[in-house]
Structure formats: C-alpha cells, structure tokens
C-alpha positions in Angstrom: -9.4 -1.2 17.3 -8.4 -3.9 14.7 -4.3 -2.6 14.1 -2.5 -4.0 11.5 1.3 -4.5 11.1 3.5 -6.6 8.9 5.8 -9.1 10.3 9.2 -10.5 9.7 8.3 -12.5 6.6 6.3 -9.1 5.7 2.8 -11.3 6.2 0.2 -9.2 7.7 -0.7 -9.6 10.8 -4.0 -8.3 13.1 -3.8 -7.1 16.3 -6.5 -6.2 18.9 -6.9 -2.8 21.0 -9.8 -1.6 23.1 -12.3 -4.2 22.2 -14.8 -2.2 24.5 -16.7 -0.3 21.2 -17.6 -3.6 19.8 -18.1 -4.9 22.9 -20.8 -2.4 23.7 -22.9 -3.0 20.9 -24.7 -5.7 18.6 -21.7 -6.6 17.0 -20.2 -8.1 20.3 -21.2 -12.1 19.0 -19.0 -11.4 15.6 -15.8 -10.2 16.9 -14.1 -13.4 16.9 -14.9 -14.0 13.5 -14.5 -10.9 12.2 -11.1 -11.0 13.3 -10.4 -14.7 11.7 -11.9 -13.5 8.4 -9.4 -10.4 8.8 -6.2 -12.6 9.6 -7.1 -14.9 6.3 -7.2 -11.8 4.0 -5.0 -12.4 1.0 -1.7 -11.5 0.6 -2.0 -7.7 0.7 -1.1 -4.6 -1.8 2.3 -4.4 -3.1 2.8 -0.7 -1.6 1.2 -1.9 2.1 5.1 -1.3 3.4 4.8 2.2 2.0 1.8 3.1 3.3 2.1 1.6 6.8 5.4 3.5 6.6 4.0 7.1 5.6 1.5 6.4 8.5 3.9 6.0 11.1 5.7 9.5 10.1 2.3 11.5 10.6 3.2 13.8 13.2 1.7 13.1 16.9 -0.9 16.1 17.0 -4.1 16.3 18.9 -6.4 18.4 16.5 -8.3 21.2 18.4 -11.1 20.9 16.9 -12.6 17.4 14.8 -16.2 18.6 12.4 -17.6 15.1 11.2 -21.0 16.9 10.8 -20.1 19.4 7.8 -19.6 19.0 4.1 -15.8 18.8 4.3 -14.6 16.6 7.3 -12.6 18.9 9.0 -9.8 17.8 11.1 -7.9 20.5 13.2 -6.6 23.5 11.8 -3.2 25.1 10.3 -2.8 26.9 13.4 -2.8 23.6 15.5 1.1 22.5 13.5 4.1 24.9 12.4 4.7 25.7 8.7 7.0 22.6 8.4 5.1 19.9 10.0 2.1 21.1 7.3 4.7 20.9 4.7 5.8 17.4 5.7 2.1 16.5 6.8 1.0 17.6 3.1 3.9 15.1 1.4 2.8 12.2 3.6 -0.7 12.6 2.5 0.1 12.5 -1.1 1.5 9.0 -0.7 -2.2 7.9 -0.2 -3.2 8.9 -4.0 -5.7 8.9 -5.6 -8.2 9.7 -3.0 -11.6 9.5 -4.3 -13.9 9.6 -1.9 -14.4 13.3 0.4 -13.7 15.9 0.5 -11.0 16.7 3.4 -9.6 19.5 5.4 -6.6 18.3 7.6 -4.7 20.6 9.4 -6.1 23.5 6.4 -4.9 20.8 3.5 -7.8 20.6 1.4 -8.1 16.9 0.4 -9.7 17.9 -2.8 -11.4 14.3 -3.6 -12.5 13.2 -6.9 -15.8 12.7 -5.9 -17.6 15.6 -4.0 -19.4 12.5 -1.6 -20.5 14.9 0.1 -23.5 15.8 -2.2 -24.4 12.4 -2.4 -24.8 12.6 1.3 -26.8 15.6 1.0 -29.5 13.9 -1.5 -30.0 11.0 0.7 -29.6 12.5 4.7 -33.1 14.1 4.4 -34.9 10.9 4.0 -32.9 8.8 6.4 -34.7 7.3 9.7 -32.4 8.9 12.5 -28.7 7.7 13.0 -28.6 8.7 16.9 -27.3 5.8 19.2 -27.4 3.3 15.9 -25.0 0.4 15.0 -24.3 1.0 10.8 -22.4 -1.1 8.4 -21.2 1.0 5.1 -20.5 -1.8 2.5 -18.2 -0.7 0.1 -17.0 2.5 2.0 -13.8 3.8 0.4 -11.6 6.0 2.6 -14.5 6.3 5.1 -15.6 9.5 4.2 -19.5 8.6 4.7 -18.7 6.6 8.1 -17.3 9.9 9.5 -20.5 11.6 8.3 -22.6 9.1 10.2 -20.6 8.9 13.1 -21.0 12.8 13.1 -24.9 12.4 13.1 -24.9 10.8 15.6 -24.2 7.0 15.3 -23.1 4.5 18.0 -20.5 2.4 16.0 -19.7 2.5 12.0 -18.5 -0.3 10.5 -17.4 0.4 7.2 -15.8 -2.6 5.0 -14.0 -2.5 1.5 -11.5 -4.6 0.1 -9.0 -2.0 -1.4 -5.8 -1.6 0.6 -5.3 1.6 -0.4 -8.9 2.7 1.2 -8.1 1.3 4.4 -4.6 3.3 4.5 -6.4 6.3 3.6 -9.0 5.6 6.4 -6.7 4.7 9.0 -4.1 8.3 8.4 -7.1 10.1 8.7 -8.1 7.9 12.2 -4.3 8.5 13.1 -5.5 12.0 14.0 -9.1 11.3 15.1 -8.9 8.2 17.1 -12.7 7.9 17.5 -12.6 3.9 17.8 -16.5 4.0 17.2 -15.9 4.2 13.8 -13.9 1.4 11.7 -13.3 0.7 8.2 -12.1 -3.2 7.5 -10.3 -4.4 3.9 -13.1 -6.9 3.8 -16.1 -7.6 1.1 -19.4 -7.7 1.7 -19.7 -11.6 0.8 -16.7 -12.0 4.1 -19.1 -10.6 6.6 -20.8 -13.5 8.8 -24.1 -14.8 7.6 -27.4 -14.3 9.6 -25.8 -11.8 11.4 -29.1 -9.4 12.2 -27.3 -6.7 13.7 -27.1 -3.3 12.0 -30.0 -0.8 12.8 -28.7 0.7 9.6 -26.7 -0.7 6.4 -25.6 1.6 3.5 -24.6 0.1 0.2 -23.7 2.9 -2.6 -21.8 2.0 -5.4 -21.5 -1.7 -5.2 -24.5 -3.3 -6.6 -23.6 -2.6 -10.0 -20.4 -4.0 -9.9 -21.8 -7.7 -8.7 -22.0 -10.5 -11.1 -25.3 -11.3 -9.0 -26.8 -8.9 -7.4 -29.6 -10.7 -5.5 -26.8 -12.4 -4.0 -25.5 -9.0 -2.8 -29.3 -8.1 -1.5 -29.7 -10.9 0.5 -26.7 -10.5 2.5 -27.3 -6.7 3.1 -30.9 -8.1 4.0 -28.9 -11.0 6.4 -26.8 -7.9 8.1 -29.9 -6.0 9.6 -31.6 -6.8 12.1 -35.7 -6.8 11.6 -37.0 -3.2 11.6 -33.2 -2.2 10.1 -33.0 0.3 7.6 -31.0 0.0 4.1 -30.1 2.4 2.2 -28.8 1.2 -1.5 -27.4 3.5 -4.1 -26.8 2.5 -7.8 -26.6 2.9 -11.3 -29.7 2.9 -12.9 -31.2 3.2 -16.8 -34.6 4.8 -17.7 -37.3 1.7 -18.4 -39.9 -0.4 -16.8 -40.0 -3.5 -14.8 -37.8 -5.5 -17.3 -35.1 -2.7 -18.3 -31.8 -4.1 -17.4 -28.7 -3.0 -18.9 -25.9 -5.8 -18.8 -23.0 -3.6 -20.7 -20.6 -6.2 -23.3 -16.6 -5.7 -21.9 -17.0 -1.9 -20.3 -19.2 0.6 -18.9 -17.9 4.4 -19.2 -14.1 2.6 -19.4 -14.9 0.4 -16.3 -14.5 -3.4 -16.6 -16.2 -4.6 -13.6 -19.9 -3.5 -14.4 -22.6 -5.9 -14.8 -25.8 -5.1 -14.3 -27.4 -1.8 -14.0 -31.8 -2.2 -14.1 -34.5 0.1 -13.8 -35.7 1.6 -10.7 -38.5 -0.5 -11.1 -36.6 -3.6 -11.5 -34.5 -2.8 -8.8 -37.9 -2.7 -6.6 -38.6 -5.8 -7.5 -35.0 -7.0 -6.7 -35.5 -5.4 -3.1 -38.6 -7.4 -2.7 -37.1 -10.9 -4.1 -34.9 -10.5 -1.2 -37.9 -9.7 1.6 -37.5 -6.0 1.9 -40.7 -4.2 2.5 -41.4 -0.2 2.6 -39.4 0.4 -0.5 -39.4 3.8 -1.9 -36.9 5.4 -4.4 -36.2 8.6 -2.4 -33.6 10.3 -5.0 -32.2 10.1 -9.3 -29.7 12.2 -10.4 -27.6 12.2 -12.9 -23.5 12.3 -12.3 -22.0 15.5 -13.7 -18.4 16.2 -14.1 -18.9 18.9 -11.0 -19.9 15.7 -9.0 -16.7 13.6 -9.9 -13.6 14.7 -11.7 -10.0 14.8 -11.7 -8.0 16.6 -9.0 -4.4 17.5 -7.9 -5.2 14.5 -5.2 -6.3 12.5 -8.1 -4.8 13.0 -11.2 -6.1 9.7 -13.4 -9.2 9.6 -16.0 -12.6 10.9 -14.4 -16.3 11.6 -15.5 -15.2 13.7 -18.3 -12.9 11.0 -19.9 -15.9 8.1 -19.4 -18.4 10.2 -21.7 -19.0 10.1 -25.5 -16.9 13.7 -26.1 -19.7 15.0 -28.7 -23.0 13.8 -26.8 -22.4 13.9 -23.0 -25.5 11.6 -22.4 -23.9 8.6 -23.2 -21.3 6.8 -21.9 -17.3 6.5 -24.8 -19.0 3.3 -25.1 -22.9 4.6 -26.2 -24.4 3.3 -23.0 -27.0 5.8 -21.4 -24.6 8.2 -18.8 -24.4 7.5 -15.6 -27.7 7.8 -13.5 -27.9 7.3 -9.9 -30.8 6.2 -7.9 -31.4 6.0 -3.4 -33.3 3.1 -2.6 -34.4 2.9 0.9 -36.0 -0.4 2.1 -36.8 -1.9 5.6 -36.7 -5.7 6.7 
C-alpha cells in the first residue's frame, strides 16, 4: 500500500496504492500521519538503490500456492518457474543478506534464516487470545516473518514497523510475490507511531525492550497503541532474580552494543504494571541455543555461538548470564 521509490536527486519518496485495507480498519484516523512520519524518514541506507533495483528484476510470477500458516512461509513452488528463473530468482535473493528473521521457502529456495523465528512462534501461539478478524502492530518486526504468521492465523491487517532498511527490502521482495496488502511492514520506530492511538486489538513487541535506554518509555507507548481490552505480547531478555534484579551490561552484551537493560521476570511485572497493564502472566522462559540462532549460507556473519564464553556456554564472551528469553502477555 505505502510504495516507495527514489527520485531524481535519489531522495526517497512515498507513494500511496489501495488505501482500502487501512481504510477498513481502526487504523483509518492515522493514515495521514503515518504517511507524513514516513515521507520525513531520514535519509535512507546507502545500498537502498541496490535493493529497490534487485526488487524490480524479481520475475513477475503468481505462486500457486502461498502457506503463511506453517513453520516455513512457503511461497509457490519450483515447479511454478523454469530452472533459470530459479537460478536468477536465487541471485536476486542473496542481495537481501543477511536475513535473520524466518525461515523461507520461495519458489523451493530455502531461505535458511539465522534465527529459526519460527520456534519462538511456537512457544508463544498456544497462549495467544485468538488473532481472527484482529488489527496487530509487530514493533520491531524484521523482514516480517511473524506478520506473515499472524496474517496466516487469521488476522485482519498486520502492521509491522522497524527502522532497518534492509528489513523492509527483505519484506517487500517477499510481498513482490504475495501481494496480500493486509499485511505491511513500515521503516519506522516504535517512538514514530502516533500517540494515543488505541487501535490494535493485538501489539507484539519481541526483541526490542532490551535494546531501549528507557524501557518504561517503550511500555507506555505499546500500552498507548492498544485499544482497552487489547492484548500485548512482549518478549525479552531476562536474568534469573527477584523484584530488584536488573542487569544493565557496561559497553556490550554477548558482542552487542545497544543493550541496556535486561530485569527479572519479576521486575518486568512490575514494569508492565507501572505502565497500567493488568492480567499479566509470564506464559514462556527459554533459554537461546545455537540450534535457535546461528550462522547460515543466507547469513554468514558472527551468531549465538561467537556471543558465548567458548569454555562455559552459560555466560555470555563478556561473563554476563546467556541469553534468556521470557513471553509476557498483558491486557490494558
């Protein structure tokens, strides 16, 4: 729906197609300015050109089939293309690397992602309230592989929003084939969306929390974003500890820069009900194992296995606790 191109002074530039998704739903109020917030983006990646480009040469094929419900989003199969428009098919792709977030099967390439996202969604579908006929927001969304999951159980419209480019690309190859316009992924932040908006039945935020400065602020606007009786659904880092244990890791956390604060699940209760969520349980910890996220031949950079201490796998290069996961869910 929201189509972006670069002009002649290669500024980016947003157009607007078949409004009629957003139109139908919630979200209808904040179109305008969503698209403002969009059009004053920052001067975009350095390989935007590229990508854009490598989109344009996907091939123009309808996929016989599209599986949004299964553990690999499946998008047609190899019999659906020739041998050479697989071969070309597979080489665009590859301009889109690293992909982290899937896995993939296009056209029989296996996008073989560097997480497996789809056993997070595993631990956490079960204790969802239904997505049928629901408006979502999935802050911090990657390539989109969880939007295509929710829009395959069932919901409405999926708004998913992250501010790396190369996310978005990834996203919108993928949508090149699909063209479901129910389902959109935006290069913004969650901090760009409209206050008070009160308009997602559901809002997801996995990943992010951890890498705010100040994470209340982050609650509250997930809080703003749903509408009362909206679900959220808030996965993070934790550490083992009680009501006070928060971990606020000096320069890096398993090699990462950005990451700075990671509590308790108890703390992060607390949080939740700081920022007037109610019903909170903690539905799912696990701990991250190099099965869950490693390095792949579609991303070939450091993974799990680089971020841990090499003789004690429990803690972090840095002697930080490993990484620990925890599902919130929480109602407002």
């Amino acid at each position: 729906m929201f189509e972006l191109r670069l002009n002649a002074g290669h500024q980016v530039v947003w157009d607007r197609h078949n409004d009629s998704p957003w139109r139908d739903s919630s979200l209808a109020p904040w179109l305008d300015s969503i698209h403002a917030r969009l059009s004053a983006t920052p001067e975009p990646h350095g390989d935007l050109a590229k990508w854009l480009h490598a989109i344009a040469s996907l091939p123009c094929v309808k996929p016989r089939e599209i599986l949004l419900d299964s553990g690999t989003v499946r998008i047609g199969r190899g019999t659906d293309i020739d041998a050479n428009t697989q071969t070309a098919l597979q080489s665009a792709l590859r301009q889109f690397m690293p992909w982290r977030k899937g896995p993939f099967s296009i056209f029989d390439i296996h996008i073989d992602t560097e997480w497996r996202s789809d056993w997070k969604w595993q631990r956490i579908a079960p204790h969802l309230a239904p997505l049928a006929n629901r408006t979502v927001l999935d802050v911090g969304c990657g390539s989109g592989y969880h939007c295509w999951r929710m829009r395959g159980a069932g919901a409405a419209f999926v708004l998913g929003i992250d501010p790396y480019w190369l996310f978005n690309m990834q996203f919108r190859a993928l949508q090149h084939f699909v063209g479901d316009h129910h389902v959109e992924v935006l290069p913004l932040r969650g901090e760009d969306m409209p206050p008070q908006m009160q308009s997602f039945d559901t809002v997801f935020s996995m990943g992010v929390l951890y890498h705010r400065r100040a994470p209340l602020d982050h609650l509250r606007e997930l809080h703003e974003a749903l509408r009362d009786g909206g679900e959220l659904v808030l996965e993070t880092l934790v550490i083992e500890g009680d009501a006070n244990a928060l971990l606020q890791p000096r320069d890096r956390y398993a090699k990462m820069r950005n990451v700075f604060n990671i509590p308790s699940c108890l703390l992060l209760e607390s949080w939740l009900k700081q920022c007037g969520f109610r019903n909170i349980r903690c539905v799912d910890v696990a701990d991250t194992t190099t099965a869950e996220q490693h390095r792949t031949e579609w991303m070939t950079f450091e993974s799990l296995a680089d971020f841990l201490d090499p003789t004690d796998s429990t803690r972090t290069i840095e002697g930080y606790p490993a990484p620990r996961r925890a599902v919130m869910i929480a109602e407002r």
